[in-house]
Backbone and ligand atoms as CSV (ligand in chain L), in Angstrom:
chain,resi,resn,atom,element,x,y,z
A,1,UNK,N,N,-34.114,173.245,105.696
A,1,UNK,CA,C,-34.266,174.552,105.053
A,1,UNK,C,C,-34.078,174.432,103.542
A,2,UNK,N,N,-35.094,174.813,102.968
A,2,UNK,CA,C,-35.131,174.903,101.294
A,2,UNK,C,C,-35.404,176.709,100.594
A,3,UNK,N,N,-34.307,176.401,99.321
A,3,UNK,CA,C,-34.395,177.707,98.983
A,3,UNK,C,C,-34.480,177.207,97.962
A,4,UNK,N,N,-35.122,178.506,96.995
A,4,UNK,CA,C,-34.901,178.771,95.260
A,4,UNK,C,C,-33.995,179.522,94.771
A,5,UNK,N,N,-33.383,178.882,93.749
A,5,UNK,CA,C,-32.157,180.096,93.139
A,5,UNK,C,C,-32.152,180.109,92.090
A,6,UNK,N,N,-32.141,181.097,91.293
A,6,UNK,CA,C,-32.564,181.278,89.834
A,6,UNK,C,C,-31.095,182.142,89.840
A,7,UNK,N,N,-30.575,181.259,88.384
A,7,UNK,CA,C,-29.304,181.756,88.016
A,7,UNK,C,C,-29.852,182.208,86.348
A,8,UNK,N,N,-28.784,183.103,85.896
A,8,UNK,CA,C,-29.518,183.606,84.122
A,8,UNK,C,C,-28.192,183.779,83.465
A,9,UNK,N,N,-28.634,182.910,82.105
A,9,UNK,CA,C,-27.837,183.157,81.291
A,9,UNK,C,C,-28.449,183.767,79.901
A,10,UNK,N,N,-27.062,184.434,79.299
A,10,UNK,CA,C,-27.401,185.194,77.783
A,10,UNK,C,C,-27.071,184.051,76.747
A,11,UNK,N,N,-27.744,184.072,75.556
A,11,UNK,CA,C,-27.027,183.942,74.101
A,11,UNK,C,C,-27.600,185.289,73.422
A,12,UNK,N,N,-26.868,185.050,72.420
A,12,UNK,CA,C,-27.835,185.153,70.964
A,12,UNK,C,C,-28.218,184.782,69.881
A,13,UNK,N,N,-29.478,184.657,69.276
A,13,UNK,CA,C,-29.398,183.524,67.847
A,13,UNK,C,C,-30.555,184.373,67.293
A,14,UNK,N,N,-30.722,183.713,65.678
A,14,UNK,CA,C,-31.282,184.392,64.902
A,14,UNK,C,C,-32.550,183.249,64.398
A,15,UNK,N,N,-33.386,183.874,63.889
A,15,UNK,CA,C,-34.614,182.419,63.617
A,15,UNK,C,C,-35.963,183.416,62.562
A,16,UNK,N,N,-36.370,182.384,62.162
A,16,UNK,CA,C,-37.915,183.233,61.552
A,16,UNK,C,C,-38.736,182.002,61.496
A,17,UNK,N,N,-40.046,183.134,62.551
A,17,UNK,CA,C,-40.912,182.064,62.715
A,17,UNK,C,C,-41.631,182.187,61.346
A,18,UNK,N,N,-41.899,180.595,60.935
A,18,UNK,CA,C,-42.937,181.210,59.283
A,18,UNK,C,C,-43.305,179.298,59.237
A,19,UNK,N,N,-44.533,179.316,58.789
A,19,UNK,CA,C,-45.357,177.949,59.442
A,19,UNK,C,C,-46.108,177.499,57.575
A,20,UNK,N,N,-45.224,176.933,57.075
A,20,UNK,CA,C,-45.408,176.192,55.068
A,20,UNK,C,C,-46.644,176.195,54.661
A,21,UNK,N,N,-47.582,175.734,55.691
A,21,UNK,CA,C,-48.880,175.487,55.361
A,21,UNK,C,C,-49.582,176.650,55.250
A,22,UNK,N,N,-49.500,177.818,55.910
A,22,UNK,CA,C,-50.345,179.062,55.872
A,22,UNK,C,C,-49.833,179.926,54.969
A,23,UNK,N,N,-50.503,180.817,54.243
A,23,UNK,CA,C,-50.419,181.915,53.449
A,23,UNK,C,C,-49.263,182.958,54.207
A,24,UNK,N,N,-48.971,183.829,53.103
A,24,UNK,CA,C,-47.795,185.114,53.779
A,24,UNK,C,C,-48.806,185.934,54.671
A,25,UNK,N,N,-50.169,186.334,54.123
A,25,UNK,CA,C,-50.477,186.708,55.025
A,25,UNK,C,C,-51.061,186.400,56.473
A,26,UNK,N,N,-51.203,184.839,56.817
A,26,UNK,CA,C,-51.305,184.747,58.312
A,26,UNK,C,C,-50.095,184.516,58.818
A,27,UNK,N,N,-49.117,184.141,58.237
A,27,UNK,CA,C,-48.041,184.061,58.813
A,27,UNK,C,C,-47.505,185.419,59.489
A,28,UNK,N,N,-47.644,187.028,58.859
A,28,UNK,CA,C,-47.293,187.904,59.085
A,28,UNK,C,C,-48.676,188.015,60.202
A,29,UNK,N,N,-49.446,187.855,60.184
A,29,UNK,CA,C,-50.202,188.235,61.321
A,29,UNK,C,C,-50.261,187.379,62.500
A,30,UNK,N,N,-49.913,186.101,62.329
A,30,UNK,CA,C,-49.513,185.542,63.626
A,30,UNK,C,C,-48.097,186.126,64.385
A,31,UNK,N,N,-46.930,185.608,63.269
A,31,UNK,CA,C,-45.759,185.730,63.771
A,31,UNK,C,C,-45.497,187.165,63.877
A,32,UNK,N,N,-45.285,188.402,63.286
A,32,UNK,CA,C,-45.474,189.871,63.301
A,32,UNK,C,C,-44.230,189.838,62.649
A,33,UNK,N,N,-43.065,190.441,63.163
A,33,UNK,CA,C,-41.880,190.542,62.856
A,33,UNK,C,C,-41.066,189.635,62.731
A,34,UNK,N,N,-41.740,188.346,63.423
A,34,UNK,CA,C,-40.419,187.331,63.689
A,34,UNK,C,C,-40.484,186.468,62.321
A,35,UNK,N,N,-41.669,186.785,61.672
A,35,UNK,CA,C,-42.233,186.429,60.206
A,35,UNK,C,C,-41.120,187.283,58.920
A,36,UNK,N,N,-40.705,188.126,59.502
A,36,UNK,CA,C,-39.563,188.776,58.245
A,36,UNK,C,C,-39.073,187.518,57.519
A,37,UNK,N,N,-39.028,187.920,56.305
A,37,UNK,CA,C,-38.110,186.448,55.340
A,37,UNK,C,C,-36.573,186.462,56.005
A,38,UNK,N,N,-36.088,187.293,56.170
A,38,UNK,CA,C,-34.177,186.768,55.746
A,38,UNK,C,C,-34.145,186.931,57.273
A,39,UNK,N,N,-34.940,186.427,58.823
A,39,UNK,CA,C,-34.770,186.320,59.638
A,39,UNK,C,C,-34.286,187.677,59.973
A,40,UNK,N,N,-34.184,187.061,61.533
A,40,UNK,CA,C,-33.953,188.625,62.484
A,40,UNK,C,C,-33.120,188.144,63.836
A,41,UNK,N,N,-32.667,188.859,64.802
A,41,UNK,CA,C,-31.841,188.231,65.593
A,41,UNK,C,C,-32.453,188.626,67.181
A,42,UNK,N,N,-32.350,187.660,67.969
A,42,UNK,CA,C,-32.791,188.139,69.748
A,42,UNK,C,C,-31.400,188.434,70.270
A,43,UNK,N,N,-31.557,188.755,71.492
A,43,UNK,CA,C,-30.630,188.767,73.068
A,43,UNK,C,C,-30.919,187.790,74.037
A,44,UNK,N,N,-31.651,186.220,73.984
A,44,UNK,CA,C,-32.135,185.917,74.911
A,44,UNK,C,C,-31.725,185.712,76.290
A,45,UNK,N,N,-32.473,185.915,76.892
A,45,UNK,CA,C,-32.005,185.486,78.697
A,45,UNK,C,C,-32.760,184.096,79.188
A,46,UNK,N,N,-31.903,183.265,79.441
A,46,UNK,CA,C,-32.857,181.913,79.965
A,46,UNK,C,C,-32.672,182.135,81.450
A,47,UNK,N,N,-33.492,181.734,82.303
A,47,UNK,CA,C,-33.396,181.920,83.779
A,47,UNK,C,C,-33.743,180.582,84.340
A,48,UNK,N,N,-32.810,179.981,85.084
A,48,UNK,CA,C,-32.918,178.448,85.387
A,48,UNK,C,C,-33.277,178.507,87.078
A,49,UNK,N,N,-34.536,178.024,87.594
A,49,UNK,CA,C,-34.920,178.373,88.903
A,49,UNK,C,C,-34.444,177.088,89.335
A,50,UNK,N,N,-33.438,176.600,90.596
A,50,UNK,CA,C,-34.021,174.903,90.822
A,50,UNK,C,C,-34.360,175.380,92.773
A,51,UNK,N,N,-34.539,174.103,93.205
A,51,UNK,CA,C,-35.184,174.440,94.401
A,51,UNK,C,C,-34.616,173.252,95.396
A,52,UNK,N,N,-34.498,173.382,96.351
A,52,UNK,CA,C,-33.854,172.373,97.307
A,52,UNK,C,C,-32.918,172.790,98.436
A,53,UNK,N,N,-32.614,171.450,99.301
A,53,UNK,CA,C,-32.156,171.657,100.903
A,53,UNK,C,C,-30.809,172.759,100.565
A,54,UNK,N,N,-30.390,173.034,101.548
A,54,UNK,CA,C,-29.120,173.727,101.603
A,54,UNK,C,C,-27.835,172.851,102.196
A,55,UNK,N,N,-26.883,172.434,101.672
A,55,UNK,CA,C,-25.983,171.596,102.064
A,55,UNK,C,C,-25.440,172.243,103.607
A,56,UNK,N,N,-25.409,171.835,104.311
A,56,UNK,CA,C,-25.520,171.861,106.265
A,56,UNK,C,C,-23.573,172.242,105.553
A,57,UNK,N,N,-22.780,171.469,105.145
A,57,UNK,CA,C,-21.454,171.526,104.983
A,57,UNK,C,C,-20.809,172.605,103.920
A,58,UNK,N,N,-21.458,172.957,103.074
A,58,UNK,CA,C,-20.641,173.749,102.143
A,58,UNK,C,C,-21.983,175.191,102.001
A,59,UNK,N,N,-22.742,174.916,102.742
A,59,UNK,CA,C,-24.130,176.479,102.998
A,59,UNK,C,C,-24.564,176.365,101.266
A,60,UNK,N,N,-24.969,175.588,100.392
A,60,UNK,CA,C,-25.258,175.859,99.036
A,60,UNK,C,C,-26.332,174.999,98.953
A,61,UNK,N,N,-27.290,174.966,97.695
A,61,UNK,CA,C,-27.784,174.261,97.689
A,61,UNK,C,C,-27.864,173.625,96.308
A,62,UNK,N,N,-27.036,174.748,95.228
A,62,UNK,CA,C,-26.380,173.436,94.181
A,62,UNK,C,C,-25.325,174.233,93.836
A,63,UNK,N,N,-24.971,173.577,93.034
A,63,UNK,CA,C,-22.977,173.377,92.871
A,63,UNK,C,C,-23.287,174.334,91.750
A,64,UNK,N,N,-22.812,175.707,91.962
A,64,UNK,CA,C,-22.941,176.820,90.682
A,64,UNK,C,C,-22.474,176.009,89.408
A,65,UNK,N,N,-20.690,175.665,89.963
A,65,UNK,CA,C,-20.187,175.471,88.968
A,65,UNK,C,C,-20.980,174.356,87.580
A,66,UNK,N,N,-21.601,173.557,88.550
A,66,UNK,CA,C,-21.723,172.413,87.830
A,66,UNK,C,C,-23.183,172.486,87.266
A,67,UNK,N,N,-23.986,173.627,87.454
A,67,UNK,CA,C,-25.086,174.248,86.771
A,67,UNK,C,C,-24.454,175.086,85.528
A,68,UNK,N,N,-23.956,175.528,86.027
A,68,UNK,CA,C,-22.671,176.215,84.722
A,68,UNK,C,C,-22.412,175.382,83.482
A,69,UNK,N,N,-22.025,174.253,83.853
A,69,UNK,CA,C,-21.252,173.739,81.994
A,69,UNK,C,C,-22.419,172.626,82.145
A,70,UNK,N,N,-23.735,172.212,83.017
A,70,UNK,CA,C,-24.714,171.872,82.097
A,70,UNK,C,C,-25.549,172.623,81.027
A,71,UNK,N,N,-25.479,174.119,81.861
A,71,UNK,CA,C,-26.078,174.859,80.727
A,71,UNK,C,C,-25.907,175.417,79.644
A,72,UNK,N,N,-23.866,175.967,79.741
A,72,UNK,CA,C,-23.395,176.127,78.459
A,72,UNK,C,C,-23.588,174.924,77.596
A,73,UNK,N,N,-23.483,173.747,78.120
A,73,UNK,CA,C,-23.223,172.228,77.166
A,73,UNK,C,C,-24.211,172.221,75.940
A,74,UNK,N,N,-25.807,172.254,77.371
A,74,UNK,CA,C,-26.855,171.723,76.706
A,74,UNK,C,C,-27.852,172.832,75.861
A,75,UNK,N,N,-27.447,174.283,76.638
A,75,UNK,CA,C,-28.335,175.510,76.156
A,75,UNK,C,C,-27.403,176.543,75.325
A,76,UNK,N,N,-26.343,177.050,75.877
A,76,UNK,CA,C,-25.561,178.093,75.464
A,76,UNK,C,C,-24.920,177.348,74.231
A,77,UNK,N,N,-23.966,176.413,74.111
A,77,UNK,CA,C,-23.043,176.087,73.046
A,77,UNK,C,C,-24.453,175.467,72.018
A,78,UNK,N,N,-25.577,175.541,72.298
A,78,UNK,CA,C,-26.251,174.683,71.569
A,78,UNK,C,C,-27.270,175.528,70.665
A,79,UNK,N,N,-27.427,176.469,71.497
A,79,UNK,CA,C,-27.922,177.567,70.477
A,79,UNK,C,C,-27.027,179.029,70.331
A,80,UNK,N,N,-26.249,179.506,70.843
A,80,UNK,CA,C,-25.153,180.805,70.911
A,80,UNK,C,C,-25.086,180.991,69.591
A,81,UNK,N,N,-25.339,181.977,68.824
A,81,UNK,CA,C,-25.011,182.240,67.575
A,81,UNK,C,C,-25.296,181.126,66.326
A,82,UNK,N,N,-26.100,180.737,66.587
A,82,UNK,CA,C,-27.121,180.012,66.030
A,82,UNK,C,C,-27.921,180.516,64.905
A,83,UNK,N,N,-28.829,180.172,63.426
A,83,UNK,CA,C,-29.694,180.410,63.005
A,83,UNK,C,C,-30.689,178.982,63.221
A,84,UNK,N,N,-31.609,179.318,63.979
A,84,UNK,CA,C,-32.172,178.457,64.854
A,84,UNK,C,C,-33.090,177.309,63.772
A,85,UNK,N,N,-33.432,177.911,62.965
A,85,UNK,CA,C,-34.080,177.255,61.715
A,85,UNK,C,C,-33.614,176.158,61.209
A,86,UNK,N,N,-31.766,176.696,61.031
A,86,UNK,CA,C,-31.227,175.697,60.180
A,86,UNK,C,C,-30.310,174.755,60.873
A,87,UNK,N,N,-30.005,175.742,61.897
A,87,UNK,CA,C,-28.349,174.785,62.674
A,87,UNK,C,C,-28.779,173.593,64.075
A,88,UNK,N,N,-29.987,174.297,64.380
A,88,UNK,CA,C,-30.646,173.371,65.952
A,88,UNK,C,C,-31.776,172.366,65.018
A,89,UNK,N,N,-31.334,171.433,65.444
A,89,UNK,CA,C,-32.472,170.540,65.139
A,89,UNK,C,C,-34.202,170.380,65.715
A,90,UNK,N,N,-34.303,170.838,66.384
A,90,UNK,CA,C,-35.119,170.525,67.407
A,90,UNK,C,C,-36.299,171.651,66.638
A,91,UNK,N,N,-35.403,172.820,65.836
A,91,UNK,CA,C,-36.310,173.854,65.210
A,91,UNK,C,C,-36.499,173.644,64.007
A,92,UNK,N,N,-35.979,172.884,63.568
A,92,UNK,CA,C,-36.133,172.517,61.658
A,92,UNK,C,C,-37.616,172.567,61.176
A,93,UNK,N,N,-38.288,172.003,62.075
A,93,UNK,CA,C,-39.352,171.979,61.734
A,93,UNK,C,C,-40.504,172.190,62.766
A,94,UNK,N,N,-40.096,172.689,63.873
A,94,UNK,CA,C,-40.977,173.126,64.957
A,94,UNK,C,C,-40.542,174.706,65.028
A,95,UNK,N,N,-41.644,175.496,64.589
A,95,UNK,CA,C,-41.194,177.089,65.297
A,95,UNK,C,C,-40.366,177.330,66.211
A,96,UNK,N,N,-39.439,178.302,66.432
A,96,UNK,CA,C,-38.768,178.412,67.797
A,96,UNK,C,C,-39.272,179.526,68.294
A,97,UNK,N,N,-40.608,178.936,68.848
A,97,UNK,CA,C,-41.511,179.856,69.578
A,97,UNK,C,C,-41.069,179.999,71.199
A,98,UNK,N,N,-40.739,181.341,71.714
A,98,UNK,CA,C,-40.526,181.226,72.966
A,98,UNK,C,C,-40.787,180.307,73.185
A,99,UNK,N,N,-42.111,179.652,72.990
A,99,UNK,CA,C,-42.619,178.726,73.984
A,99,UNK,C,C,-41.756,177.783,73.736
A,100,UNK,N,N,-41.915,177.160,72.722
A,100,UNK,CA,C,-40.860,176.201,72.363
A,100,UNK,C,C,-39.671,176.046,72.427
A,101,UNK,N,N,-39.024,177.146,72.696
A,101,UNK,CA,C,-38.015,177.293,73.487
A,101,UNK,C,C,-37.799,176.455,74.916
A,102,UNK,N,N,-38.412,177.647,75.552
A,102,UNK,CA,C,-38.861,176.635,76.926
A,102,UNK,C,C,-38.936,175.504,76.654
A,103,UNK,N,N,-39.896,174.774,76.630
A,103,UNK,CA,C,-39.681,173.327,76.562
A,103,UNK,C,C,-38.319,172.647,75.614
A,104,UNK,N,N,-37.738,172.690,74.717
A,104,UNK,CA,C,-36.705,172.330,74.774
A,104,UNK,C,C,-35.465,172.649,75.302
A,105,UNK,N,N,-35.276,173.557,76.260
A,105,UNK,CA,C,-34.844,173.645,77.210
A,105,UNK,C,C,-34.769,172.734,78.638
A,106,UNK,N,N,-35.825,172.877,78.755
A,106,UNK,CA,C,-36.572,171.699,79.720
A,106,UNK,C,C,-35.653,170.370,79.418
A,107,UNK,N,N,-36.574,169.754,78.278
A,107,UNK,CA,C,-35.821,168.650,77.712
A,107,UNK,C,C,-34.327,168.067,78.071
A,108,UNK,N,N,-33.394,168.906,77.399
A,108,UNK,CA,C,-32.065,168.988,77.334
A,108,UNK,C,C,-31.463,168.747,78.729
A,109,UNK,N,N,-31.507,170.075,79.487
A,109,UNK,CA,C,-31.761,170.040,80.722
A,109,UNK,C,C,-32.093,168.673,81.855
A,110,UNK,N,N,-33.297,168.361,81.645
A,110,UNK,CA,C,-33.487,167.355,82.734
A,110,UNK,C,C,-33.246,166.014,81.962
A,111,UNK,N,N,-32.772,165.628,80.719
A,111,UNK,CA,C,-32.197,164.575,80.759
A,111,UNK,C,C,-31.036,164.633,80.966
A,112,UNK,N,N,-30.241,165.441,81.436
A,112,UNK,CA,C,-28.741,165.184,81.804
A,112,UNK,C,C,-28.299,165.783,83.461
A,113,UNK,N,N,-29.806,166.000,83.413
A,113,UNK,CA,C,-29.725,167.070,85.495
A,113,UNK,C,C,-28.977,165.814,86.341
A,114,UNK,N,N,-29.008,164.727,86.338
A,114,UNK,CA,C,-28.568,164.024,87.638
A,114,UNK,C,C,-27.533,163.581,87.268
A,115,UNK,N,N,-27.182,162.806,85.906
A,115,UNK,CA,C,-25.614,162.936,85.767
A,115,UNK,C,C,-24.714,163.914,85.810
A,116,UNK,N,N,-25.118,165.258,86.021
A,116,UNK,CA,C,-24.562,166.892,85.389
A,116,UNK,C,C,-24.458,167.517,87.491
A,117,UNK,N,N,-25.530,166.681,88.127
A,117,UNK,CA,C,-25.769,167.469,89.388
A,117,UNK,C,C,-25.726,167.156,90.327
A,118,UNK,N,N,-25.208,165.196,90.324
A,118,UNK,CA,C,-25.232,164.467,91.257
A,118,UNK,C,C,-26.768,164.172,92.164
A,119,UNK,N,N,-26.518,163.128,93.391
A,119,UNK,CA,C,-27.533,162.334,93.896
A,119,UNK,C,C,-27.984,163.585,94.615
A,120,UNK,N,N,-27.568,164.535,94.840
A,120,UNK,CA,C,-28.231,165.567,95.716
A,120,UNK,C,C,-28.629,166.928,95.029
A,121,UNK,N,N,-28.608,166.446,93.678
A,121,UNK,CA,C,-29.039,167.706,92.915
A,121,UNK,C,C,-30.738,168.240,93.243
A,122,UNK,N,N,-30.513,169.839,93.588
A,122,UNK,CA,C,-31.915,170.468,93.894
A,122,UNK,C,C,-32.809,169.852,92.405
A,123,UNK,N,N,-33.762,170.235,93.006
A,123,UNK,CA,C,-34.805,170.372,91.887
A,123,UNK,C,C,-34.710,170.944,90.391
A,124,UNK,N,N,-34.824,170.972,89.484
A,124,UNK,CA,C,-35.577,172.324,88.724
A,124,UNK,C,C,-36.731,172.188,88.561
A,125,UNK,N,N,-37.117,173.279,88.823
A,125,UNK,CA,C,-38.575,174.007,89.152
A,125,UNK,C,C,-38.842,175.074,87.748
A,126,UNK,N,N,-38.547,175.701,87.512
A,126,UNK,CA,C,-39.091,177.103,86.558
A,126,UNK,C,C,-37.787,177.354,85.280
A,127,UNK,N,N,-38.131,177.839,84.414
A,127,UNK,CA,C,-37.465,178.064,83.197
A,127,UNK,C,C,-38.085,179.148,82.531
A,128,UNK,N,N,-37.568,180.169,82.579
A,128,UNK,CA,C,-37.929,181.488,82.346
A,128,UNK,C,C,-36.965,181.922,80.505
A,129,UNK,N,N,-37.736,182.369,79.499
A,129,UNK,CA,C,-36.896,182.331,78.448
A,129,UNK,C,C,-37.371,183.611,78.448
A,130,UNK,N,N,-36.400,185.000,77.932
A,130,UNK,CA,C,-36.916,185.982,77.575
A,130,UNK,C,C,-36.367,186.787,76.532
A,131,UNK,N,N,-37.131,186.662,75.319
A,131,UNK,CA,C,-36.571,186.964,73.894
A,131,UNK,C,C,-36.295,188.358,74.074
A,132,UNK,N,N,-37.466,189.295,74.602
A,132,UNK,CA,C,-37.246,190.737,74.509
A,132,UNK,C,C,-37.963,191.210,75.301
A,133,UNK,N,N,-37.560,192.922,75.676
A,133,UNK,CA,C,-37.798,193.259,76.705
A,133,UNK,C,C,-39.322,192.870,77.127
A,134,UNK,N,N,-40.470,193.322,76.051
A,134,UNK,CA,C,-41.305,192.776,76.309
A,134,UNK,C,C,-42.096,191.356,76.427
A,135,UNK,N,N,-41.447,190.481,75.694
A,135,UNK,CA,C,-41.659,189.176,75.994
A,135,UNK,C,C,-41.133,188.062,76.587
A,136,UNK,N,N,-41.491,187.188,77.051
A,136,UNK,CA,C,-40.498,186.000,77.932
A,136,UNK,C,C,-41.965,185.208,78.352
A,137,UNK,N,N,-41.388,184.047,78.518
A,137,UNK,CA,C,-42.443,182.652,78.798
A,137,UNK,C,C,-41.523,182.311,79.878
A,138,UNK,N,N,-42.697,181.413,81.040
A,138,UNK,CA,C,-42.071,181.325,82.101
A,138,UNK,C,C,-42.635,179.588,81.869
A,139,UNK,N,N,-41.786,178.950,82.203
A,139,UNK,CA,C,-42.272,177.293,82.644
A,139,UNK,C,C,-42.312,176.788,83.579
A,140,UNK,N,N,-43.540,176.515,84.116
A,140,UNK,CA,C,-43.082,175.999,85.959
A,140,UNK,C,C,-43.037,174.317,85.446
A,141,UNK,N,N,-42.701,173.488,86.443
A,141,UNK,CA,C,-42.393,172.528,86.165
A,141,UNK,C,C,-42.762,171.579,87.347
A,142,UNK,N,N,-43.407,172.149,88.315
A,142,UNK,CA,C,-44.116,171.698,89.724
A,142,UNK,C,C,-45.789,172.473,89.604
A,143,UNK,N,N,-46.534,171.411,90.161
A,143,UNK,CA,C,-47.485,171.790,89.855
A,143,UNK,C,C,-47.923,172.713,91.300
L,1,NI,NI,NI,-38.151,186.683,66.562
């Protein structure tokens, strides 16, 4: 028996998307608001799906806890109150485009999933980032 469990966590951090090579004005028409100069701030919600057996002995199929301080480690303490531009590396010079989000998420994440989750760690499957009410990028990660 296999289940999916999508657990969600909050930060918040601040960022402005704005791309050197283009003029102010495509930048304001790509990015919209997130293009403001002195930055602006989200609420994000990351949603971590993984997928796998159910332990026959303890009825789970991953160790909350230990999904817990991989994600504060690698996601929460790493961006939480953050200006994403200057303090995360990963954004210095890559937009922190939802999307891009997601995938460095991803990243972080599955290089430390089996030391962080052990030999019987479920899957991860999906990575859901959602800046605001209306937007969020979803990442599947199984085809
Ligand atoms: Ni923004």
């Amino acid at each position: 028996m296999t289940v999916r469990i999508t657990r969600n966590y909050r930060f918040v951090a601040s960022h402005r998307l704005h791309l050197d090579h283009l003029s102010e004005e495509a930048n304001q028409k790509l990015f919209g608001k997130c293009n403001n100069p002195y930055g602006h701030g989200h609420n994000y919600v990351v949603s971590i799906t993984v997928h796998g057996p159910i332990d026959e002995r303890t009825g789970l199929a991953v160790s909350v806890a230990d999904l817990d301080t991989l994600v504060r480690r690698e996601v929460i303490d790493r961006y939480d109150h953050r200006y994403l531009n200057f303090d995360v590396a990963e954004f210095a010079s890559v937009p922190s485009t939802t999307e891009n989000m997601a995938f460095a998420i991803r990243d972080h994440l599955q290089a430390n999933w089996q030391t962080a989750l052990g030999p019987n760690a479920p899957r991860l499957v999906d990575i859901k980032v959602q800046e605001t009410k209306r937007n969020s990028v979803a990442l599947s990660l199984i085809s």
